[in-house]
C-alpha positions, 0 to 999 in steps of 0.5 A: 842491787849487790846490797840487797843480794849480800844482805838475802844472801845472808839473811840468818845474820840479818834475822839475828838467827845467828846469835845466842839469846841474850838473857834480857830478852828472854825474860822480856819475851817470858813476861810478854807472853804471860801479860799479853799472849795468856788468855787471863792477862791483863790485855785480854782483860782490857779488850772484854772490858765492857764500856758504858758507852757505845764506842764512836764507831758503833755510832757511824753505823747506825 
């Protein structure tokens, strides 16, 4: 109990909220949101992909 009331106690230092950026991070976290959050990425490609075959779920409710 005394580690996990420590641990809330300092939750900002445990969250990282505490620290400065770091300059690699940032950059992946710009390239991710240009791949995976943007509506023409690549991701958002794949999901309106149309396939030429029902997928196996679309099977299990016929």
């Amino acid at each position: 109990w005394e580690r996990w009331l420590t641990r809330y106690e300092n939750k900002e230092k445990y969250l990282g909220k505490d620290y400065a950026g770091h300059d690699i991070f940032q950059k992946y976290n710009e390239r991710r949101k240009k791949e995976l959050v943007a509506d023409d990425g690549p991701l958002s490609d794949v999901i309106g992909l149309d396939l030429p075959s029902p997928t196996p779920f679309a099977e299990k409710e016929r």
